[in-house]
C-alpha atoms as one frame of an Amber mdcrd trajectory, in Angstrom:
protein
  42.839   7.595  23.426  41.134   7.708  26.994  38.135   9.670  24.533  37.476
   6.780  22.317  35.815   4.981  24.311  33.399   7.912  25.421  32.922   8.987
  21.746  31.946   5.376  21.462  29.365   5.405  23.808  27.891   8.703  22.420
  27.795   7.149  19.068  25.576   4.662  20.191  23.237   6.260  21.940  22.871
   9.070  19.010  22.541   5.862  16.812  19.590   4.686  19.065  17.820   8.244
  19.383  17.917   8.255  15.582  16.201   4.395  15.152  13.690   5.777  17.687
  12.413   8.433  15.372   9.225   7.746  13.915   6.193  10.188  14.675   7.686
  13.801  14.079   9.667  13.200  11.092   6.551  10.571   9.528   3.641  13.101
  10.440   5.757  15.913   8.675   6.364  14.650   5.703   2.467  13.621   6.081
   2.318  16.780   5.756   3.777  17.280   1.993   0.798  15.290   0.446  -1.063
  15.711  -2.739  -2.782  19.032  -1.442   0.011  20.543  -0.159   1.798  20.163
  -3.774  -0.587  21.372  -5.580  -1.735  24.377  -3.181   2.226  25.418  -3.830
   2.212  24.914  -7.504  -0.910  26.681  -8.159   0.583  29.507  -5.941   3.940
  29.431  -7.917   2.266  29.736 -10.815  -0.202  32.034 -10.523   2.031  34.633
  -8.012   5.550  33.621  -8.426   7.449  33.234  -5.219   5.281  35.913  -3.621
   3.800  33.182  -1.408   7.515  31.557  -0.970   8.496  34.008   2.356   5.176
  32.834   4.247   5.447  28.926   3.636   9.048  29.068   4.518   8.178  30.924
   7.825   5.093  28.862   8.947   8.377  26.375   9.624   8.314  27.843  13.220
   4.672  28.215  14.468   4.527  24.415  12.738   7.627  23.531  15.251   5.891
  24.800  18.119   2.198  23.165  17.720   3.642  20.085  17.271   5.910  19.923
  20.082   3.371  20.569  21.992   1.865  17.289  20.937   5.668  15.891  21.734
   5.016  17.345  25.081   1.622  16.394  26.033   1.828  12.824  24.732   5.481
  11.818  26.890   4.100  13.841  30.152   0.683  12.862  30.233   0.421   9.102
  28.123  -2.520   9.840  26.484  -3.439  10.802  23.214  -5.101  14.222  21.913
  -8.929  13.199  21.652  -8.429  11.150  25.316  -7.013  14.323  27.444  -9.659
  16.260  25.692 -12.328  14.042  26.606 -10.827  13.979  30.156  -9.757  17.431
  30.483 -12.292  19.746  28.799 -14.720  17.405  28.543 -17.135  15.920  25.993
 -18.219  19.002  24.161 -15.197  19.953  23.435 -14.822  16.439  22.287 -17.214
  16.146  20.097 -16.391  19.220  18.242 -12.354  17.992  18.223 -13.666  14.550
  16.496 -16.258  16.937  13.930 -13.029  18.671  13.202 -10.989  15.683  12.444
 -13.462  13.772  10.535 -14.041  16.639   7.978  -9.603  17.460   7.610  -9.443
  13.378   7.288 -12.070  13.045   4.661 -10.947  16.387   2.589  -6.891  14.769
   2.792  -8.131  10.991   2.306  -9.834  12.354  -0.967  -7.053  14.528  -2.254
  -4.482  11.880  -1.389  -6.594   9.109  -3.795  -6.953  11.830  -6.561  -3.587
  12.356  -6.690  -2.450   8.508  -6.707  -5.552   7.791  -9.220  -4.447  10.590
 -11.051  -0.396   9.736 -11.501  -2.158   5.998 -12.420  -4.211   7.609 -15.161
  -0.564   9.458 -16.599   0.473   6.102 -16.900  -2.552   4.312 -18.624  -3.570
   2.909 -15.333  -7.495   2.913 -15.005  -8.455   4.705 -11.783 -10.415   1.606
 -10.685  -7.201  -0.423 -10.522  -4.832   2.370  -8.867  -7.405   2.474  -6.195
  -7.691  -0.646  -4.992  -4.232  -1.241  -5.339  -2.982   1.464  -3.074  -6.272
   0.793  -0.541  -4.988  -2.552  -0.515  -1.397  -2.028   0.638  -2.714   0.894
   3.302  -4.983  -1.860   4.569  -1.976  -4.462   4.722   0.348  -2.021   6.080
  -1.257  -1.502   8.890  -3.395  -4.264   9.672  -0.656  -6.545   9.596   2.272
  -3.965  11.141   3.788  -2.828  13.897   4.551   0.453  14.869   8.239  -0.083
  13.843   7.340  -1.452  10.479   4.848   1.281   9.552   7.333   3.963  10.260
  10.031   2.817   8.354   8.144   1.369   5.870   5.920   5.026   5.277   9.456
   7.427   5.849  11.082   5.260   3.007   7.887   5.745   0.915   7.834   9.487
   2.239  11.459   9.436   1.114  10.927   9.823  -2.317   9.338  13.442  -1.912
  13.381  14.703  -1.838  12.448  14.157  -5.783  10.869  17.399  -5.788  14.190
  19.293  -4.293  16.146  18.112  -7.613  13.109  19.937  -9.490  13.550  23.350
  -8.098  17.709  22.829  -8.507  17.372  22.009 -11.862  14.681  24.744 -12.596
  17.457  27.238 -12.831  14.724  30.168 -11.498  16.150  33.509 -12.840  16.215
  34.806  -9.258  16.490  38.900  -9.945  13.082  38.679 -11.557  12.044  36.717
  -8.995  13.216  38.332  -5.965  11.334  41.679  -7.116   8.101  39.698  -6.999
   9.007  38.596  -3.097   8.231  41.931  -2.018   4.977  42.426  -4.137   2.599
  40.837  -2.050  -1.266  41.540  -3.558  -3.291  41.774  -0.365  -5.780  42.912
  -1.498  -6.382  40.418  -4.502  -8.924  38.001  -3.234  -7.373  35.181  -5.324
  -3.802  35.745  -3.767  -5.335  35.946   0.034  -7.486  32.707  -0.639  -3.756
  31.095  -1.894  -2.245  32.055   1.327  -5.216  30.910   3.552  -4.175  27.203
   1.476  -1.300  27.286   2.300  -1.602  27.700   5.767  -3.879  25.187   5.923
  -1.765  22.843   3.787   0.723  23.378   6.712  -1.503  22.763   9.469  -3.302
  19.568   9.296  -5.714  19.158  12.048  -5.153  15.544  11.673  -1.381  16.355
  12.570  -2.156  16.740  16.145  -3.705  13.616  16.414  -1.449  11.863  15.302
   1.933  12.558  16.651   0.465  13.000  20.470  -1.526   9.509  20.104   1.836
   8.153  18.187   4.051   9.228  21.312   1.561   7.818  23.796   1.301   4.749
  22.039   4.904   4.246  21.727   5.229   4.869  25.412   7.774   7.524  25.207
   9.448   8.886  28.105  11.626  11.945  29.194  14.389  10.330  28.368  12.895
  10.946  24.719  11.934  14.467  24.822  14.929  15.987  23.386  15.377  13.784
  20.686  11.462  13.555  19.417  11.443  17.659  19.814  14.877  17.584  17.436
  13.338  15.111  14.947   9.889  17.542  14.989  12.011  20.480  14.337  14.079
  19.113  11.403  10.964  17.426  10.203   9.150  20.746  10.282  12.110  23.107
   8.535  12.227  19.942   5.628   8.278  19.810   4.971   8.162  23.158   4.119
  11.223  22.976   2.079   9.488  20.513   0.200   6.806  22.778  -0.293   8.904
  25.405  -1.228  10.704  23.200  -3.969   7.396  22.676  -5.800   6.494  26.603
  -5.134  10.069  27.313  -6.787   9.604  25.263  -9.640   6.194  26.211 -10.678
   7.061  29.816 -10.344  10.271  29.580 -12.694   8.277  27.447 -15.031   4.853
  28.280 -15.409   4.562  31.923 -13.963   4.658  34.478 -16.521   5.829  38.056
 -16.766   3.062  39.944 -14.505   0.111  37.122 -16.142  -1.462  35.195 -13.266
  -1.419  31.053 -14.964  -3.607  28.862 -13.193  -3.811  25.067 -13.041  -6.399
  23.030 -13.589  -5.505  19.493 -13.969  -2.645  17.262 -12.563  -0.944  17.338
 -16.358  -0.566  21.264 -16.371   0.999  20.770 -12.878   3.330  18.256 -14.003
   4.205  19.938 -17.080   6.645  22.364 -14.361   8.368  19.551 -14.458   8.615
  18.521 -17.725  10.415  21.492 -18.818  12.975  21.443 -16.717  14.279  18.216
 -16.882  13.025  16.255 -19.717   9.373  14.715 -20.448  10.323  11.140 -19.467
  12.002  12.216 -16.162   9.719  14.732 -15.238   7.312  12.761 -15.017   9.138
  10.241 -13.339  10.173  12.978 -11.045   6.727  14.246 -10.079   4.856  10.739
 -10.215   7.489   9.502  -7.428   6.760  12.405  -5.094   3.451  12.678  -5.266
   2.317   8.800  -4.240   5.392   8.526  -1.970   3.599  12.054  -0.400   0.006
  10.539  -0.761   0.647   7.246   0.600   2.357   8.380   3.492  -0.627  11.035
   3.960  -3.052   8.295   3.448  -1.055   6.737   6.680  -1.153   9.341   8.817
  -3.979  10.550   8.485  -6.324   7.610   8.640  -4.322   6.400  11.634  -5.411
  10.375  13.188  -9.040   9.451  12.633  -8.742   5.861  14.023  -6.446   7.203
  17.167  -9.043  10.646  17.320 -12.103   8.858  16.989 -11.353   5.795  19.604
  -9.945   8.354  22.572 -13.265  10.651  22.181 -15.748   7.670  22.093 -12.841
   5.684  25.263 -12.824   2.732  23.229  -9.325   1.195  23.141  -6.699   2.253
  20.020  -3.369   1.201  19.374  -1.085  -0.372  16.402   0.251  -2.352  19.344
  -2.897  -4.819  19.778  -4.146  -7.079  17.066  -7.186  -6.215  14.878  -9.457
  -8.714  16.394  -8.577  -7.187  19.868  -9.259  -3.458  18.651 -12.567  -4.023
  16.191 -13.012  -0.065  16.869  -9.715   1.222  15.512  -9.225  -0.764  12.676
 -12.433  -0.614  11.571 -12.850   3.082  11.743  -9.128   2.624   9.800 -10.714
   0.211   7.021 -13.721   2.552   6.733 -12.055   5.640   5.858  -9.902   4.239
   2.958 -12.263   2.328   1.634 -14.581   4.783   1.821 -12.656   7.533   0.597
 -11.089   5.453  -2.206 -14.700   5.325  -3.693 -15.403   8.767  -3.393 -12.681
   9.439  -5.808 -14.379   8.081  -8.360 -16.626  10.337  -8.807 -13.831  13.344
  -8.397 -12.663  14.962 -11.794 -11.356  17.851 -10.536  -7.490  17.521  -8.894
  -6.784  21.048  -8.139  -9.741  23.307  -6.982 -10.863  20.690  -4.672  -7.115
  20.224  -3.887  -6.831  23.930  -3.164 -10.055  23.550  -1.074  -9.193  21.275
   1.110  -6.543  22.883   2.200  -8.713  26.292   3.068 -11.106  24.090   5.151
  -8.303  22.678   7.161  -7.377  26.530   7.752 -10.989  27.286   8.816 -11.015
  24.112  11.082  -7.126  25.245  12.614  -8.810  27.248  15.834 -10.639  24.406
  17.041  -7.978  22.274  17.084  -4.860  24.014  18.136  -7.004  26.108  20.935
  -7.676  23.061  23.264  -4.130  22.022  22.149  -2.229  24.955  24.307  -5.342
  24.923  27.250  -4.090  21.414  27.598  -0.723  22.165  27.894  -1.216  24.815
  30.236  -3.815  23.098  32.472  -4.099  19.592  31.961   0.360  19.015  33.033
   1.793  18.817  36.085   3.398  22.462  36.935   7.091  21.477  35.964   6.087
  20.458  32.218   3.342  23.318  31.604   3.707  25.739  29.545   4.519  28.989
  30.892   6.468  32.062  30.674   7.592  34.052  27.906   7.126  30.589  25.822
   3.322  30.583  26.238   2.932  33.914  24.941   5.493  33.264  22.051   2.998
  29.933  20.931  -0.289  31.438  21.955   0.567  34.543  19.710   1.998  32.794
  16.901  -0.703  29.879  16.789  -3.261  33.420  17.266  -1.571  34.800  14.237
  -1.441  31.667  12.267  -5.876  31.041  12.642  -6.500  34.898  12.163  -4.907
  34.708   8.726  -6.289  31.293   7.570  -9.669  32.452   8.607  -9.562  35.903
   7.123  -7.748  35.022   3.904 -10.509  32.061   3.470 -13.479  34.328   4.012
 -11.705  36.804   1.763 -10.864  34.630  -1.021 -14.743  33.335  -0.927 -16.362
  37.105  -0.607 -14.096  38.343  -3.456
């Protein structure tokens, strides 16, 4: 008896941790968009599960980057662009904001495909899709706070967990598949290129952005380091789950015996589902993960560019201050869905472009996640730096990570 009341008290403050998560489980499954599906299912089907072993492990080196952010934006209070700005000054700047602006762009595009192209499965013209999901992004968070948004984009998010009762009921026939697991084509220029997507897919520049400004804006505290470094963690291990659900269910439904298949339109993709459970419900299936993916993307990222763009040029940035207070950060907001909503008008091509996007955001990964661990080793006072064994561990992993985006992208493009 004397325990209940301590049990009680633990209960509430694990029930307040848990309404405090926002940033590292939203920006996560950010991270499942539109690209990232289709990078997996045109991996699954052209190479099986070959590619399944190196998305599941990019789970760690995606932990650590992004705690860094956790780290950075509690210790210090300011987002990634400002401490860059501050810290290594406006060159480095300018080239963090180049960086952002081109991974924003390529996701903001791939994100409105994919919603104009679910519309278009439906009947819906692409005009009207459009502006209807531009116009709830613009509501959203013109007219939010920083609670709202979250909850409102994780129960949108929420529907990717679709995709996990697509690879159950794919019923893979694992032998077969297992024996390709080993087989890894390295020096096929198509599978290297797939691999350098993949790690891009995983590592949005716009992530870092994002969850450090998120933090800072939040005004997070110590008090909220273990808990936003849990929610990273379990956000990290579930995004590429995700991932690895569509991979599976490609691979057990489109990949043939030894025959590489690959995809060219969103139909072909969501004909992996189809055959596994039913026309009507496939499609139900893959329509509700893909805008619940590209909706939340179209969130996160546009927020990034908003947050990125307003720290570099010092103007003032936050979801906490009315539009008419913060002309800067909306408007930079407004600009990139509206503007990126357009451009997908004139984009007939879902999966190549899908695909590379995902290799630019590979190519773009050094400049991005280099100033990332400088700033956490210079720019934090010495308790909170990182140091040790743990520096080494992320500086070779995030080293390992950018050698093999890079080379597989310049690879896939030579060959």
């Amino acid at each position: 008896m004397p325990q209940l009341p301590l049990v009680a008290t633990q209960f509430r403050k694990t029930c307040r941790a848990l309404a405090g998560w926002g940033p590292g489980l939203l920006v996560m499954l950010a991270d499942c968009d539109a690209g990232n599906v289709v990078a997996a299912a045109q991996s699954g089907a052209q190479w099986g599960i070959r590619l399944l072993p190196l998305l599941l492990a990019l789970a760690v080196p995606l932990y650590m980057v992004q705690a860094l952010c956790v780290r950075l934006g509690i210790v210090s209070g300011r987002g990634y662009g400002a401490l860059v700005r501050e810290r290594l000054g406006r060159g480095w700047a300018a080239m963090a904001a180049i960086a952002l602006v081109v991974a924003v762009f390529s996701s903001l595009v791939t994100e409105f495909t994919g919603i104009a192209g679910i519309g278009e499965m439906y009947g819906v013209p692409r005009a009207a899709s459009l502006s209807v999901a531009a116009a709830l992004l613009l509501a959203l968070v013109c007219t939010g706070s920083h609670e709202r948004i979250d909850r409102v984009a994780m129960l949108i998010g929420l529907a990717e967990l679709a995709f996990f009762a697509v690879a159950w009921h794919a019923r893979p026939d694992w032998p077969r598949l297992a024996r390709q697991a080993g087989d890894w084509p390295l020096g096929h220029p198509q599978f290297v290129y797939l691999a350098a997507a993949l790690i891009g897919a995983s590592f949005n520049p716009w992530m870092i952005f994002y969850q450090q400004a998120a933090i800072a804006d939040e005004r997070r505290t110590l008090s909220d380091d273990r808990s936003a470094r849990i929610e990273t963690a379990l956000g990290a291990v579930l995004t590429q789950c995700l991932t690895g659900a569509v991979l599976v269910a490609a691979a057990a439904s489109l990949s043939s015996h030894g025959r590489a298949l690959g995809l060219h339109d969103v139909g072909e993709i969501a004909a992996a589902f189809f055959g596994v459970v039913g026309e009507e419900a496939g499609r139900l299936i893959f329509s509700v993960g893909v805008l619940g993916a590209s909706l939340v993307a179209a969130i996160v990222c546009s927020l990034a560019l908003a947050w990125g763009l307003s720290e570099v040029a010092g103007h003032r940035g936050s979801l906490q201050t009315p539009p008419y207070r913060a002309p800067w950060f909306y408007g930079i907001y407004a600009l990139a869905v509206i503007a990126s909503a357009c451009l997908v008008g004139f984009q007939p091509d879902l999966v190549s472009v899908n695909v590379a996007a995902q290799v630019v955001n590979a190519l773009l990964l050094p400049f991005v996640v280099g100033p990332l661990i400088v700033l956490a080793i210079v720019a934090l006072p010495e308790a909170y730096r990182l140091r040790g064994a743990y520096r080494w561990a992320v500086s070779l992993c995030a080293i390992a990570v950018c050698v093999a985006g890079v080379a597989g992208a310049i690879a896939g493009w030579l060959g």
